[in-house]
NUTI-769047 format. One record per residue: x, y, z of N, C-alpha, C, O in turn; residue number from 0. Coordinates in nm, 2 decimals, always signed. Example, Ala and Ser with C-alpha at 12.3 -4.5 7.8 and 13.67 -1.06 7.14 Angstrom:
BEGIN
ATOM   n_east   n_north     n_up   ca_east   ca_north    ca_up   c_east   c_north     c_up   o_east   o_north     o_up     k
ATOM    +1.32     -0.57    +0.78     +1.23      -0.45    +0.78    +1.32     -0.33    +0.78    +1.42     -0.33    +0.85     0
ATOM    +1.28     -0.22    +0.71     +1.37      -0.11    +0.71    +1.29     +0.00    +0.79    +1.34     +0.11    +0.80     1
// end
This chain:
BEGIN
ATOM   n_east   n_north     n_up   ca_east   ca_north    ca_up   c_east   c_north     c_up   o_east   o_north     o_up     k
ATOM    -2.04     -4.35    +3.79     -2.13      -4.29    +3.70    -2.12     -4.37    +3.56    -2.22     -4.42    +3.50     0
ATOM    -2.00     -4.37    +3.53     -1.99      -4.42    +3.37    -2.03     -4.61    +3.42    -2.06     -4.69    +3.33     1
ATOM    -2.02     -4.65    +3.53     -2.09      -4.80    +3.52    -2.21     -4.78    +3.49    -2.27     -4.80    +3.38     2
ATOM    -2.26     -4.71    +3.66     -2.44      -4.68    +3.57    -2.50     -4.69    +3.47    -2.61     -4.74    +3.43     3
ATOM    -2.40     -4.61    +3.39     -2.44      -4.53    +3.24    -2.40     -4.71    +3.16    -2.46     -4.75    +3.05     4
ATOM    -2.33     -4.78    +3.19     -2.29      -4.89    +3.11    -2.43     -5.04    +3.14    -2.48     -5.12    +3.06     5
ATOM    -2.45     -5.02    +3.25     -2.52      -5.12    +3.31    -2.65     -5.07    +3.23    -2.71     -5.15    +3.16     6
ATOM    -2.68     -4.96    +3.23     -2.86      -4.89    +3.20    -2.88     -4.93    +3.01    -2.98     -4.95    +2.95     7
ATOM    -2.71     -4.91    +2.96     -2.75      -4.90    +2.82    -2.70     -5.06    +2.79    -2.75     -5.09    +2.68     8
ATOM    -2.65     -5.16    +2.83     -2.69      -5.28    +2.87    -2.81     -5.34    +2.85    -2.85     -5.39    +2.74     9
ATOM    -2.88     -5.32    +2.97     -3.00      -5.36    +2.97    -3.11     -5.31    +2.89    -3.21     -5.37    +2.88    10
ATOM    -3.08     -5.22    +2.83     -3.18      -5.15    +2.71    -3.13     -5.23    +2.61    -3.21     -5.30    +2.54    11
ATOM    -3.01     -5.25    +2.59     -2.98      -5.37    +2.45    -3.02     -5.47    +2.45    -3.06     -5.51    +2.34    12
ATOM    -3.03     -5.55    +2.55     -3.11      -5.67    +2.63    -3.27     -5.64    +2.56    -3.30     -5.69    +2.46    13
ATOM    -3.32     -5.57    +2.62     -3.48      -5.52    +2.59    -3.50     -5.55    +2.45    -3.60     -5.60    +2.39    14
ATOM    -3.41     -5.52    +2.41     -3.42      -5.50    +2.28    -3.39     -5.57    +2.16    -3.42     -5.55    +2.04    15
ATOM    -3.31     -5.67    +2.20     -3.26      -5.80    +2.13    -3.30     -5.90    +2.21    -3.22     -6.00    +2.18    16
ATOM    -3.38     -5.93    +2.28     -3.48      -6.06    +2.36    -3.50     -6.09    +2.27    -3.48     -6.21    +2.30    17
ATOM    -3.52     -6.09    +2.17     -3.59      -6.20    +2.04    -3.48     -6.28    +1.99    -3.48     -6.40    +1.96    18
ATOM    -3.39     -6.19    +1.98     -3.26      -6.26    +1.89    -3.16     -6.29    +1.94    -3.07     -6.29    +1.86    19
ATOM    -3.13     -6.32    +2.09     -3.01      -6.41    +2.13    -3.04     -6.53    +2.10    -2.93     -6.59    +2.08    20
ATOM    -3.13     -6.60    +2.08     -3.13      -6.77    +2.05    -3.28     -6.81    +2.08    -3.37     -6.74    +2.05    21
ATOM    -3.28     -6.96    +2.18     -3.40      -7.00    +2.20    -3.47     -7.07    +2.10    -3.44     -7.13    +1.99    22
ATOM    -3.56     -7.05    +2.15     -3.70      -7.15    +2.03    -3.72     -7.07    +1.93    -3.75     -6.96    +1.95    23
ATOM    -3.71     -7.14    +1.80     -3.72      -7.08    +1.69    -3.85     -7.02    +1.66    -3.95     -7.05    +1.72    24
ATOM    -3.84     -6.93    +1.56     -3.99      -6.80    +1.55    -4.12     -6.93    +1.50    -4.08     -7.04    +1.45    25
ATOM    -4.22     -6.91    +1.52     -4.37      -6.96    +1.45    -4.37     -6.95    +1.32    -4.46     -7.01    +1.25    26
ATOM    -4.29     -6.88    +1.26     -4.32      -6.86    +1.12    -4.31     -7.01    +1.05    -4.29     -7.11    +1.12    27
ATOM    -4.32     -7.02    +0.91     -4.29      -7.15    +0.83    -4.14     -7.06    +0.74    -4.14     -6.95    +0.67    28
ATOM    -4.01     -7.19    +0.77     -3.88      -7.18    +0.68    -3.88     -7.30    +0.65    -3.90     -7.41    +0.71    29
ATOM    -3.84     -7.27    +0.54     -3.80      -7.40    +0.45    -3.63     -7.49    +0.54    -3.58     -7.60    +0.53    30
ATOM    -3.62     -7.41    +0.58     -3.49      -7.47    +0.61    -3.51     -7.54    +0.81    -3.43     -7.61    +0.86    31
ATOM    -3.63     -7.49    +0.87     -3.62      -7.54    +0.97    -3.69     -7.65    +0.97    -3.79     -7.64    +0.91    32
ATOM    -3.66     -7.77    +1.03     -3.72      -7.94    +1.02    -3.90     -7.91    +1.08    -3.92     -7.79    +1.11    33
ATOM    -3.97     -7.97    +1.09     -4.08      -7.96    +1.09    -4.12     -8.06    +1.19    -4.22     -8.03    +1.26    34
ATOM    -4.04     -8.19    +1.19     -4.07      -8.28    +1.30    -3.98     -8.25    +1.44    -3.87     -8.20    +1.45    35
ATOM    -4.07     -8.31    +1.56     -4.05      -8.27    +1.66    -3.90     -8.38    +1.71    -3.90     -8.49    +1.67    36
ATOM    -3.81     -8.34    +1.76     -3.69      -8.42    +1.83    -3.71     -8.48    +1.89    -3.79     -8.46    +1.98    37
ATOM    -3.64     -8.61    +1.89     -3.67      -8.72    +1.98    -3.63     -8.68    +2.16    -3.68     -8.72    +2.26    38
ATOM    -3.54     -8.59    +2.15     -3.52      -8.56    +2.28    -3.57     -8.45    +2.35    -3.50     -8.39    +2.43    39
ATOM    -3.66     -8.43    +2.32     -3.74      -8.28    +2.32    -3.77     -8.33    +2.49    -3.77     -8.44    +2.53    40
ATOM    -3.80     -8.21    +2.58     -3.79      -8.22    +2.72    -3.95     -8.24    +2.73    -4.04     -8.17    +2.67    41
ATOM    -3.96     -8.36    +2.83     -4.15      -8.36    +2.88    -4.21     -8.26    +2.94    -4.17     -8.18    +3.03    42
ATOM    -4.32     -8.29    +2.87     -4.43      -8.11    +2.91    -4.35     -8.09    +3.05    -4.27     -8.16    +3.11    43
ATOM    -4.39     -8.00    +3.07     -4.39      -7.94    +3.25    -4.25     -7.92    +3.27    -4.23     -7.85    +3.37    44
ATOM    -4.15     -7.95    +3.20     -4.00      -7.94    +3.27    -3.95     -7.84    +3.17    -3.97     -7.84    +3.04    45
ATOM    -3.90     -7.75    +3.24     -3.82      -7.64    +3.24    -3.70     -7.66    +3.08    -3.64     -7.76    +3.05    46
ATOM    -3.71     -7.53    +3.01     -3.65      -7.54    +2.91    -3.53     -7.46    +2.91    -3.53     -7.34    +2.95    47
ATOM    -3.41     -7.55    +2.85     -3.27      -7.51    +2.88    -3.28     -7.33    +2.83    -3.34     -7.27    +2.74    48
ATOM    -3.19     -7.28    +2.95     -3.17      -7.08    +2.89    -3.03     -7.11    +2.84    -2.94     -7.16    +2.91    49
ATOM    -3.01     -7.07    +2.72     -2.93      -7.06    +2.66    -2.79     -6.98    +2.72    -2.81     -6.96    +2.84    50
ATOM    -2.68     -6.94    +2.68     -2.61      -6.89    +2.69    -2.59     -6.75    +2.67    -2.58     -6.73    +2.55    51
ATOM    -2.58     -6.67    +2.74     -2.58      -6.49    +2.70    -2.48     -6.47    +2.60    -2.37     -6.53    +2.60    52
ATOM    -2.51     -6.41    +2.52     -2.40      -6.33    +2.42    -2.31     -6.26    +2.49    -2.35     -6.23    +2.60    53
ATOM    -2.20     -6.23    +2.47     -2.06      -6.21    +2.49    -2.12     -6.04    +2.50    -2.19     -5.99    +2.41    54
ATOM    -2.10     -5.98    +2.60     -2.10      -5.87    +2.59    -2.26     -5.80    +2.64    -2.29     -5.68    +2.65    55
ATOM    -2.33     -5.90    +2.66     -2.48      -5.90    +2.70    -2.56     -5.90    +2.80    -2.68     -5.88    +2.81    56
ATOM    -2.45     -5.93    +2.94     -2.50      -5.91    +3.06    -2.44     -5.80    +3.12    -2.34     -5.73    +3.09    57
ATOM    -2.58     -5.79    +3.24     -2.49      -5.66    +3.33    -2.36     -5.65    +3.37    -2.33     -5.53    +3.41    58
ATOM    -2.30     -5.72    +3.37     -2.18      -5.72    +3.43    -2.03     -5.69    +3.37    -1.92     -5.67    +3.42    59
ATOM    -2.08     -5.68    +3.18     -1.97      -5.67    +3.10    -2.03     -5.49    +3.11    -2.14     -5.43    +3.14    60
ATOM    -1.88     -5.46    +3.07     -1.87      -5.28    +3.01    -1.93     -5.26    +2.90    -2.01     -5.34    +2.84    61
ATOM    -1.90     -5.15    +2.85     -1.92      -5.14    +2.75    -1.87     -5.18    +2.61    -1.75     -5.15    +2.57    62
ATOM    -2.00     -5.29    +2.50     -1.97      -5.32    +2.44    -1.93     -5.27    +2.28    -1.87     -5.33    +2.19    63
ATOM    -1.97     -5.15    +2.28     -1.93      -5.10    +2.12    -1.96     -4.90    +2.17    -2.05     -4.83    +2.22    64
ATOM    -1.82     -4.87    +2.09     -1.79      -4.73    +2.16    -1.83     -4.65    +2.02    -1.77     -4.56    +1.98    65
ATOM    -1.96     -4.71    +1.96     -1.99      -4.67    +1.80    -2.06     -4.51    +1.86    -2.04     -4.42    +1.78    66
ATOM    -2.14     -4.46    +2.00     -2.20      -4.33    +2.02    -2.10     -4.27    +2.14    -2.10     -4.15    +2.17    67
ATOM    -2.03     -4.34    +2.20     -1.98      -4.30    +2.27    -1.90     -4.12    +2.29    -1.90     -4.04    +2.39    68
ATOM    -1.87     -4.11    +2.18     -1.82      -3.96    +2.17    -1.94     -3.87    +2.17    -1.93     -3.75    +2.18    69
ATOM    -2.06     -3.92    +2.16     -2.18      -3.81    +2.17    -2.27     -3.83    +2.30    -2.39     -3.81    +2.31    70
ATOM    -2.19     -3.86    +2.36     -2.29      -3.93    +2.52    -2.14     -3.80    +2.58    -2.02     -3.79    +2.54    71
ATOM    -2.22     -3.71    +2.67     -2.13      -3.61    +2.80    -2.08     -3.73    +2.91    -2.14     -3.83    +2.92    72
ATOM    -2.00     -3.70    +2.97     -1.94      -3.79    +3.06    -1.85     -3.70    +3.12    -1.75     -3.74    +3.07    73
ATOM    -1.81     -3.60    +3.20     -1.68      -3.53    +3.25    -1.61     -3.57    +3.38    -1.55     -3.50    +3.46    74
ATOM    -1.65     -3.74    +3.40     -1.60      -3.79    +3.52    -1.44     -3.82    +3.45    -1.41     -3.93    +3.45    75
ATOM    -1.36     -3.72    +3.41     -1.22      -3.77    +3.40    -1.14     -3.74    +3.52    -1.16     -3.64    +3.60    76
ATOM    -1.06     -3.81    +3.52     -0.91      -3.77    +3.64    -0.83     -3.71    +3.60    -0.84     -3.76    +3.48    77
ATOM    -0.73     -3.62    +3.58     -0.59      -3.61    +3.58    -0.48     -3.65    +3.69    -0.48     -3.60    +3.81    78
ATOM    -0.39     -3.76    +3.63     -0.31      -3.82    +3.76    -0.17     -3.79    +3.74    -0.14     -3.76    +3.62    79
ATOM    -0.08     -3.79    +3.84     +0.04      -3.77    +3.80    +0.08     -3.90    +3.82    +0.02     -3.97    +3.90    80
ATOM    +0.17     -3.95    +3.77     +0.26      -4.07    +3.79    +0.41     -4.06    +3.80    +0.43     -4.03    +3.68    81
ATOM    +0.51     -4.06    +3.85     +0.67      -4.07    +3.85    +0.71     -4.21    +3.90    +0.72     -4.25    +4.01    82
ATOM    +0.75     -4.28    +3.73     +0.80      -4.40    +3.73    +0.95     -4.37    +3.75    +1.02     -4.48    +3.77    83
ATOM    +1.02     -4.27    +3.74     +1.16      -4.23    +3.75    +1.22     -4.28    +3.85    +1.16     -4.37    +3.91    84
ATOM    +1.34     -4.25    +3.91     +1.37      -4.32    +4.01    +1.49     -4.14    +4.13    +1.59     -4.14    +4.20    85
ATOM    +1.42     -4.06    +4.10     +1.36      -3.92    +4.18    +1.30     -3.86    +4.17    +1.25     -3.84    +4.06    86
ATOM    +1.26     -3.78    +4.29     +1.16      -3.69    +4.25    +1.15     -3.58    +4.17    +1.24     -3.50    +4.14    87
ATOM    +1.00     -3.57    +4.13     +1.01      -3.48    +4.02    +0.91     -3.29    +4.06    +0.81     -3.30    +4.13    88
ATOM    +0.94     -3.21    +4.03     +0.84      -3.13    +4.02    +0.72     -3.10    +3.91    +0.77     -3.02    +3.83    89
ATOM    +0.60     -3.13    +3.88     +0.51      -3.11    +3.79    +0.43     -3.03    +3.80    +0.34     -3.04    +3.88    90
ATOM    +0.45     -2.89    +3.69     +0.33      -2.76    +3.72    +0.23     -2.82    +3.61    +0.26     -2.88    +3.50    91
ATOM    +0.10     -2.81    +3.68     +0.00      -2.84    +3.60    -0.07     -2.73    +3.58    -0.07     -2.63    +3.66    92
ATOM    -0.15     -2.74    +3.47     -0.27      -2.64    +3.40    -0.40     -2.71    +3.31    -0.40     -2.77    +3.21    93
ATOM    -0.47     -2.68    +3.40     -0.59      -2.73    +3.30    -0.68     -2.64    +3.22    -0.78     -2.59    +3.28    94
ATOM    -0.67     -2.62    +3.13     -0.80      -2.51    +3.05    -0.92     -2.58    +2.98    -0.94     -2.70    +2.95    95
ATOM    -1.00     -2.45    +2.98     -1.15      -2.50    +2.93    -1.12     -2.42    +2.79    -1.06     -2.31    +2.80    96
ATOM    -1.16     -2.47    +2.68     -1.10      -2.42    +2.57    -1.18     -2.35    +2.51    -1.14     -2.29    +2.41    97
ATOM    -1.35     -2.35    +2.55     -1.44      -2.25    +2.51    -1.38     -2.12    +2.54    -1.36     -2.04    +2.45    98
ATOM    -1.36     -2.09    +2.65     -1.35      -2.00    +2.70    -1.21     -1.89    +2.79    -1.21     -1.79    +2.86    99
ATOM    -1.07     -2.02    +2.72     -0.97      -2.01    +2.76    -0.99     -1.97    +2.90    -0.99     -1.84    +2.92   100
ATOM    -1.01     -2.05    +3.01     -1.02      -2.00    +3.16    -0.91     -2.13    +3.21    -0.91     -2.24    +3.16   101
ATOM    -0.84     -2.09    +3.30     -0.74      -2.20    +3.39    -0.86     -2.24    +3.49    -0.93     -2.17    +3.56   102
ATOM    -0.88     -2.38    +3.47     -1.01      -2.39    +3.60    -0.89     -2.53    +3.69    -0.93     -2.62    +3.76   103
ATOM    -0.76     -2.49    +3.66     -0.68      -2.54    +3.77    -0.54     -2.55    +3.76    -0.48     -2.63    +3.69   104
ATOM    -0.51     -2.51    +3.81     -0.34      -2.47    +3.84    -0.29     -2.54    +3.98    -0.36     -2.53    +4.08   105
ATOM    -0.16     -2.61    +3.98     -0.07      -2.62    +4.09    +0.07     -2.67    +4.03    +0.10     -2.69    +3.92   106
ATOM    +0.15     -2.68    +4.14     +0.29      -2.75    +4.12    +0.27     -2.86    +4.21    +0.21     -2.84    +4.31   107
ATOM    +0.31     -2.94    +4.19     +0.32      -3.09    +4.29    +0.45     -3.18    +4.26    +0.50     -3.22    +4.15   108
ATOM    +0.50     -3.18    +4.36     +0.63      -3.26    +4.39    +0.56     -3.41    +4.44    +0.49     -3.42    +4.54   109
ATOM    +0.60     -3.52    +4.32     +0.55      -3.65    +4.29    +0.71     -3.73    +4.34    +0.82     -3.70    +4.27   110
ATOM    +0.71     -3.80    +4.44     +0.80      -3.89    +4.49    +0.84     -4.03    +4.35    +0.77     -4.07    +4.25   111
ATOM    +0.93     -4.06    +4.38     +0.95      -4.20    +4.25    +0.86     -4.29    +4.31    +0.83     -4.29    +4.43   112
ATOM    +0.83     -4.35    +4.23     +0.75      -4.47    +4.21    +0.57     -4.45    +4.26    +0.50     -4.55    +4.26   113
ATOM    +0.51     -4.32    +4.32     +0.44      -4.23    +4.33    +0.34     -4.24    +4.22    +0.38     -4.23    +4.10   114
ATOM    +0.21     -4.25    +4.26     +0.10      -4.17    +4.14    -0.01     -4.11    +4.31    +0.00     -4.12    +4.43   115
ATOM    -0.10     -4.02    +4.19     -0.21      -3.90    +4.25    -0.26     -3.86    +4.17    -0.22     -3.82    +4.06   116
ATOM    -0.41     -3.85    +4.22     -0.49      -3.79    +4.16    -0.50     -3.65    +4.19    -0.54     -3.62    +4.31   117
ATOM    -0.47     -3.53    +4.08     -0.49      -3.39    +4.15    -0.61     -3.31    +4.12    -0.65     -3.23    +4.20   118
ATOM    -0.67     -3.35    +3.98     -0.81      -3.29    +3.95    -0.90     -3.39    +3.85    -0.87     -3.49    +3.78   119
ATOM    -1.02     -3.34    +3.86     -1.14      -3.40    +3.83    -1.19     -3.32    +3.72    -1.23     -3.20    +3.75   120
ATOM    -1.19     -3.35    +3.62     -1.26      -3.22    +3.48    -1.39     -3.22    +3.51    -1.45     -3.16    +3.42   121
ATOM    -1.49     -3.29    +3.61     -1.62      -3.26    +3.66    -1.63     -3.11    +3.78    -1.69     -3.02    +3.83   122
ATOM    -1.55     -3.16    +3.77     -1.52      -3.02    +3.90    -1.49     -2.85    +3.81    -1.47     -2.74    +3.85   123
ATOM    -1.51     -2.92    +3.70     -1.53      -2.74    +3.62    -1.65     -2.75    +3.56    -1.66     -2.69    +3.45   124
ATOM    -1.77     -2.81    +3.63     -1.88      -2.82    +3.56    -1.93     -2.84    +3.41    -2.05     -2.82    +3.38   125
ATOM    -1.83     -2.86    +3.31     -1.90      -2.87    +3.20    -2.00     -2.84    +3.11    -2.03     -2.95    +3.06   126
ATOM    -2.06     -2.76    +3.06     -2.22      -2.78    +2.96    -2.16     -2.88    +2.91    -2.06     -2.87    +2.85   127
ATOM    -2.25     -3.00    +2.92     -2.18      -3.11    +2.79    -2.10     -3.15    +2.77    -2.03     -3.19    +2.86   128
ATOM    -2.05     -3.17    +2.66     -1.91      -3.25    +2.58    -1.83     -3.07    +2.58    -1.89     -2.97    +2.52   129
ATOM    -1.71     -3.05    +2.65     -1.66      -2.94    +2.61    -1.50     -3.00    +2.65    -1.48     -3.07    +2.75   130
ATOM    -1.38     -2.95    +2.55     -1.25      -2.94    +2.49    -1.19     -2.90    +2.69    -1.24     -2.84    +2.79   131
ATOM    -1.08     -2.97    +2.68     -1.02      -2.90    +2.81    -0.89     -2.95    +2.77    -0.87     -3.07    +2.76   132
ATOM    -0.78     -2.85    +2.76     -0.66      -2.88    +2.73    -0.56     -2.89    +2.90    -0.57     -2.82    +3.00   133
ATOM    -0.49     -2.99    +2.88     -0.37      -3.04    +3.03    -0.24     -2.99    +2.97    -0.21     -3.04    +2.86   134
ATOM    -0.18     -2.91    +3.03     -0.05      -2.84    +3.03    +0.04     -2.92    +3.14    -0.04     -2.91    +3.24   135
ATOM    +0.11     -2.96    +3.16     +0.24      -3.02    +3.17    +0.35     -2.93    +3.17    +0.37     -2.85    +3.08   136
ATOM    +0.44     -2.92    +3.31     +0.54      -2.86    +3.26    +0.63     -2.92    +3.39    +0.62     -2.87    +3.50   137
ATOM    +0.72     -3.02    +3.35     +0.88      -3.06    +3.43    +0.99     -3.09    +3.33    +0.98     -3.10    +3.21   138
ATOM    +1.10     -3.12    +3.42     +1.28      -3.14    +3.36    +1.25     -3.02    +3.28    +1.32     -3.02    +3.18   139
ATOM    +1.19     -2.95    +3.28     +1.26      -2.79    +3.18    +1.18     -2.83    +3.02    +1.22     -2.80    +2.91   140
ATOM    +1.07     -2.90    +3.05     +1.00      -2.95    +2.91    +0.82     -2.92    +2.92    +0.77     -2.98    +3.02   141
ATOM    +0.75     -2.87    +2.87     +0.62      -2.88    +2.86    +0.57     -2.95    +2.73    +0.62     -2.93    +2.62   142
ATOM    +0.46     -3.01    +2.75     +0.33      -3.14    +2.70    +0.20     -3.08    +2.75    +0.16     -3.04    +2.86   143
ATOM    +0.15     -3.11    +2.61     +0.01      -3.07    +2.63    -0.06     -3.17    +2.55    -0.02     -3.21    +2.44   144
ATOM    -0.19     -3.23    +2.62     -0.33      -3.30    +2.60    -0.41     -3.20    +2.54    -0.40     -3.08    +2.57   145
ATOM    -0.51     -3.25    +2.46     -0.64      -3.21    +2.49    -0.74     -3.32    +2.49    -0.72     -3.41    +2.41   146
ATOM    -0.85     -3.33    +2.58     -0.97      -3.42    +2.57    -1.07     -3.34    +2.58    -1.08     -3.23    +2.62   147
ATOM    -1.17     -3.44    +2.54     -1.34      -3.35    +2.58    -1.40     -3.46    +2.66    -1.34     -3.56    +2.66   148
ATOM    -1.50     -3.44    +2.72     -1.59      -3.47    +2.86    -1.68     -3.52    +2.75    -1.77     -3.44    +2.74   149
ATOM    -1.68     -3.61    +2.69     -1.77      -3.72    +2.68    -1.68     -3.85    +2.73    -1.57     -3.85    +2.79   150
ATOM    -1.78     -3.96    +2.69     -1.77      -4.14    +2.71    -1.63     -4.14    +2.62    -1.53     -4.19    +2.68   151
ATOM    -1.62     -4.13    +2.56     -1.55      -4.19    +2.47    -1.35     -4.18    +2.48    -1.25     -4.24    +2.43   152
ATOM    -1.37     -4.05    +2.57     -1.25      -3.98    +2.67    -1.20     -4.09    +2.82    -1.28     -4.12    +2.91   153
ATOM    -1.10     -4.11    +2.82     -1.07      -4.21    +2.94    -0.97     -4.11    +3.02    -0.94     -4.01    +2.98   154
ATOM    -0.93     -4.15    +3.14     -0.83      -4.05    +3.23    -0.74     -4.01    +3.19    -0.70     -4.08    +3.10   155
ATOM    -0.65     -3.86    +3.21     -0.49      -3.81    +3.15    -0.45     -3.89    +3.25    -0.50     -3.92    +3.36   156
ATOM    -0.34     -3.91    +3.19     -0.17      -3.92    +3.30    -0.11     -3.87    +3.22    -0.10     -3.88    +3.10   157
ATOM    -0.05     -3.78    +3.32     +0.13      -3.74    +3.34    +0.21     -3.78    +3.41    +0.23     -3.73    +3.52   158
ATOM    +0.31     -3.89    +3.36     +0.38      -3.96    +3.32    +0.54     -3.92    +3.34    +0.61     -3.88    +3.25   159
ATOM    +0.57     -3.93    +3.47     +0.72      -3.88    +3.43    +0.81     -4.05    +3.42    +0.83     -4.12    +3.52   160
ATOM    +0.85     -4.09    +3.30     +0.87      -4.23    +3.23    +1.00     -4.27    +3.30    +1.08     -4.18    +3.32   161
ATOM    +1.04     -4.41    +3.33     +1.16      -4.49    +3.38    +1.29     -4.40    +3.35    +1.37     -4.38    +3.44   162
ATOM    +1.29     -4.33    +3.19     +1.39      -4.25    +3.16    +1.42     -4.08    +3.16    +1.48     -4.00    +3.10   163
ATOM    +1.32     -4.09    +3.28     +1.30      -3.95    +3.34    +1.28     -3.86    +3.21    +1.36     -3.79    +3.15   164
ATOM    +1.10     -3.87    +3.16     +1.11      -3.81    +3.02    +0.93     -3.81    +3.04    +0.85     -3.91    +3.05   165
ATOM    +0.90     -3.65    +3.03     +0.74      -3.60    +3.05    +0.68     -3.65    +2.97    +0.70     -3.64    +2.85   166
ATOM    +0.56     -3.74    +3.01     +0.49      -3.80    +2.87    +0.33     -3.81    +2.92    +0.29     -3.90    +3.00   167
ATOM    +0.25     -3.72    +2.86     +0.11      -3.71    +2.95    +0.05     -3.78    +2.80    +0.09     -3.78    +2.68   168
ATOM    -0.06     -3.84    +2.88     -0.13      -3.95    +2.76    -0.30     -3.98    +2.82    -0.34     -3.96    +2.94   169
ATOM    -0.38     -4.03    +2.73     -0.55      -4.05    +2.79    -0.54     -4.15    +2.68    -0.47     -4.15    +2.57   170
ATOM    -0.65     -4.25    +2.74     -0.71      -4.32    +2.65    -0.84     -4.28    +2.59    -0.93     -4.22    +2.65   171
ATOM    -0.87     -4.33    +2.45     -0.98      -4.30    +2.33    -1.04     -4.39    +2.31    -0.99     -4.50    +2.33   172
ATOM    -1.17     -4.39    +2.26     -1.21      -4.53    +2.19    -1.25     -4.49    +2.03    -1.29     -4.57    +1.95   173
// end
């Protein structure tokens, strides 16, 4: 989904800056552009060099600037467990919806070393929109808590049990 959503606003930027990646200069009269034609100018009928895309310009790059991102809904997040430790760990998880303090997911999962998993999806609590959902954490006798919201601008939780056997749940931001 979040490609779609990257490819669609892509190509709207494209639409929209066709004038100004490069090319043949505007019709207008500037003082500063030469007036005579170039000796190497290509003969009628043959095909005129296409420039080079801007960095960030084709379908194929992500997303280039995370300036709306927090106001675009998005609730395709993961929560994963990870155990970089070197035993197994037990991890009680909780996820709340923070409008409405509701658990829209609870379990315990016993995560092997060197082990990751995906256990829940914050789409899977349907969302209205951009809404707050706090990740509870609780192993080694320690709880950690996240909170993210369900827009673009929110990247997946991990829970993290770290090399030095030490609970560390983290998401990325833009």
């Amino acid at each position: 989904m979040r490609r779609a959503s990257a490819v669609a606003a892509t190509l709207a930027l494209l639409l929209l800056t066709a004038g100004c990646l490069g090319g043949a200069p505007s019709s207008g009269t500037d003082s500063a552009t030469p007036t005579e034609t170039p000796t190497d100018a290509a003969p009628s009928g043959s095909p005129t060099p296409t420039p080079d895309p801007t960095p960030g310009a084709t379908p194929t790059d992500e997303w280039t600037s995370t300036e709306r991102a927090s106001e675009v809904p998005d609730a395709d997040t993961e929560v994963n467990l990870e155990n970089r430790w070197n035993r197994s760990v037990e991890i009680r998880l909780r996820v709340v919806r923070l409008a409405t303090n509701e658990t829209v997911h609870e379990g315990t999962y016993t995560v092997e070393p060197g082990a990751e998993r995906l256990v829940y999806n914050l789409a899977e609590a349907n969302p209205d929109g951009i809404e707050s959902f706090r990740i509870v954490a609780t192993a080694l006798s320690t709880t950690k808590r996240v909170t993210v919201e369900t827009s673009a601008c929110y990247g997946n939780v991990h829970v993290e049990i770290t090399e030095e056997g030490e609970l560390y749940p983290y998401y990325a931001i833009c």
